[in-house]
C-alpha positions in Angstrom: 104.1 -64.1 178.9 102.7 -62.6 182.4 99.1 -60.9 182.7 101.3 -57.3 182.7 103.6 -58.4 180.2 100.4 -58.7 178.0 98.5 -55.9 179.4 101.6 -53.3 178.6 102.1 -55.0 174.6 98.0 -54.4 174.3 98.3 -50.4 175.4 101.3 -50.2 173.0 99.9 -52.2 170.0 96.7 -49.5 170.8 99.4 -46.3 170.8 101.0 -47.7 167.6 97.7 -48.2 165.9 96.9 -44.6 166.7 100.0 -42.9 165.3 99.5 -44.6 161.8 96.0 -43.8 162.1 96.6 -40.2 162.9 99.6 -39.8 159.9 96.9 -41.5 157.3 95.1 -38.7 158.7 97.4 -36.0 157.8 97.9 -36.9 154.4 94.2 -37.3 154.0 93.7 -33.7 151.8 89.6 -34.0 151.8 89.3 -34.8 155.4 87.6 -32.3 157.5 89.7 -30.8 160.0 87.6 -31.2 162.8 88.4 -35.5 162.3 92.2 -34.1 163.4 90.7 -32.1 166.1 89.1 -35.2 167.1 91.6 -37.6 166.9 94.3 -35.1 168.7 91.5 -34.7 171.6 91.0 -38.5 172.2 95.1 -39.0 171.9 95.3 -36.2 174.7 92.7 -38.0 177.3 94.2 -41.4 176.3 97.8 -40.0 177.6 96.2 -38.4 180.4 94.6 -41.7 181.3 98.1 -43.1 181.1 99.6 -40.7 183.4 97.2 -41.0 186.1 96.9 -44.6 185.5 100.6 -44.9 186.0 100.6 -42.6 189.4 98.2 -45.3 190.5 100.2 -48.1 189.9 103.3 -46.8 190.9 101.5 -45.6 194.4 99.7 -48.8 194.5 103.2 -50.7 194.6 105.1 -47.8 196.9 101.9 -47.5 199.7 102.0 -51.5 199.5 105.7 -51.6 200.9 105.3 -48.7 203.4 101.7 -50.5 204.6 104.1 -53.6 205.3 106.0 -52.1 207.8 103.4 -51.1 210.3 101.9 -48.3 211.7 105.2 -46.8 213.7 106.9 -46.4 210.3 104.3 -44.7 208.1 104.6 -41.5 208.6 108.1 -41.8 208.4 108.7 -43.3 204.9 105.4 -41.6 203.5 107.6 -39.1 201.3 109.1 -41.9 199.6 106.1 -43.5 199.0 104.3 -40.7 197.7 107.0 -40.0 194.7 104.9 -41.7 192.0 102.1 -39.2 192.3 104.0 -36.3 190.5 103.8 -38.0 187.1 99.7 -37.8 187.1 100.0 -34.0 187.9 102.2 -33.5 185.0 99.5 -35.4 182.6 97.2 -32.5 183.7 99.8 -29.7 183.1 100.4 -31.2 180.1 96.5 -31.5 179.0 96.1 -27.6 180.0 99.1 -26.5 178.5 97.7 -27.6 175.1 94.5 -26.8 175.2 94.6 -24.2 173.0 97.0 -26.3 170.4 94.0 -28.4 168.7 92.9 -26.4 166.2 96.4 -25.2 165.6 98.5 -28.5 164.7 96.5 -31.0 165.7 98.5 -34.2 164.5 102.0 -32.2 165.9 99.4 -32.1 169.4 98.5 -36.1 169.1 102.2 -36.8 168.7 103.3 -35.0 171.5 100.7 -36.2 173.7 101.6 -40.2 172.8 105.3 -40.0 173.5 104.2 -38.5 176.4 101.9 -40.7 177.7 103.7 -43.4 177.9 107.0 -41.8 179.0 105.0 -41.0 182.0 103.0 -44.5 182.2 106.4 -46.1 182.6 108.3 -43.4 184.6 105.4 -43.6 187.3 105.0 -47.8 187.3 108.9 -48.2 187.5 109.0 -45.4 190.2 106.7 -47.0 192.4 108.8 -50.2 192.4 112.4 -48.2 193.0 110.5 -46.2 195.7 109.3 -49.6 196.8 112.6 -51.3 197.2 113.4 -48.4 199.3 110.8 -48.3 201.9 111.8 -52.3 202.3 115.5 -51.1 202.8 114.3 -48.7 205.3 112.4 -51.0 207.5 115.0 -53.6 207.0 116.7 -51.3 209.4 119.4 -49.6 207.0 119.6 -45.8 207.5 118.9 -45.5 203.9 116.1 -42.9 203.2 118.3 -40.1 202.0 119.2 -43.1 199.1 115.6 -44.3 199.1 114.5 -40.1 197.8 117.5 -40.0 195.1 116.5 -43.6 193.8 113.1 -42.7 193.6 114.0 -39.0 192.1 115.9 -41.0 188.9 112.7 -42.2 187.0 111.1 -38.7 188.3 113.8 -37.1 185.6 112.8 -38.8 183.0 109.1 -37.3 183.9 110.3 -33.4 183.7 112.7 -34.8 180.7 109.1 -35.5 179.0 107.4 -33.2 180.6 110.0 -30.4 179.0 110.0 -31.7 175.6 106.0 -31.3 174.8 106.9 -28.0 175.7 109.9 -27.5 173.5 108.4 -29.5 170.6 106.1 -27.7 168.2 
């Protein structure tokens, strides 16, 4: 198994252990409600982490292929290479948009902020790469950015598909 191979089963091992932690939670009648508060408020930062950590890896991997190509094709392929970024910004909508949801529900809160992690951990990482690809593509010398923007734009809907759902989910 690769370094990233074993880096991605240790983050979702680590989500997995927090959702079974957070429904022994739940069922827990004694348990003060401030532990759910808690527990909903670290599962919150830990997805934001992943969605900024994901922007970062996916721009790491898209600014890697537009660097390649030299300083005479930067600023034309930078929109391409900048695609990834949109998935941290919707970890901080995401994070303000509940703020006020802790004390509420705070387990239906952790949940929503898991799936949603990840979904935009991946989105961003396997963005990068398509985005990527395309930048090569370009610099290869194929007129190809308009395909370049709607390859990149594919793993970007299954961001707003996420990024819909923790609001649609109560």
């Amino acid at each position: 198994m690769t370094k990233r191979g074993i880096v991605v089963a240790g983050v979702c091992l680590l989500l997995i252990t927090f959702c079974f932690h957070v429904s022994a939670f739940a069922q827990t009648e004694g348990l003060n409600k401030d532990v759910g508060v808690l527990v909903a408020k670290i599962i919150m930062g830990f997805s934001l982490s992943l969605g900024l950590a994901g922007s970062a890896v996916g721009l790491g991997i898209a600014f890697s292929a537009l660097l390649g190509g030299g300083q005479e094709n930067f600023f034309k392929n930078i929109a391409v290479a900048l695609m990834p970024s949109t998935q941290g910004i919707y970890a901080i909508v995401v994070l303000f948009a509940n703020m006020g949801t802790f004390e509420v529900d705070p387990y239906a809160t952790a949940g929503k902020a898991a799936a949603f992690g990840l979904a935009m951990f991946f989105s961003a990482w396997y963005q990068g790469v398509v985005c990527a690809a395309g930048i090569r593509s370009i610099l290869e010398g194929r007129n190809t950015l308009a395909n370049a923007m709607v390859s990149g734009a594919m793993p970007e809907t299954y961001a707003v598909f996420a990024l819909v759902m923790t609001f649609i989910m109560k």
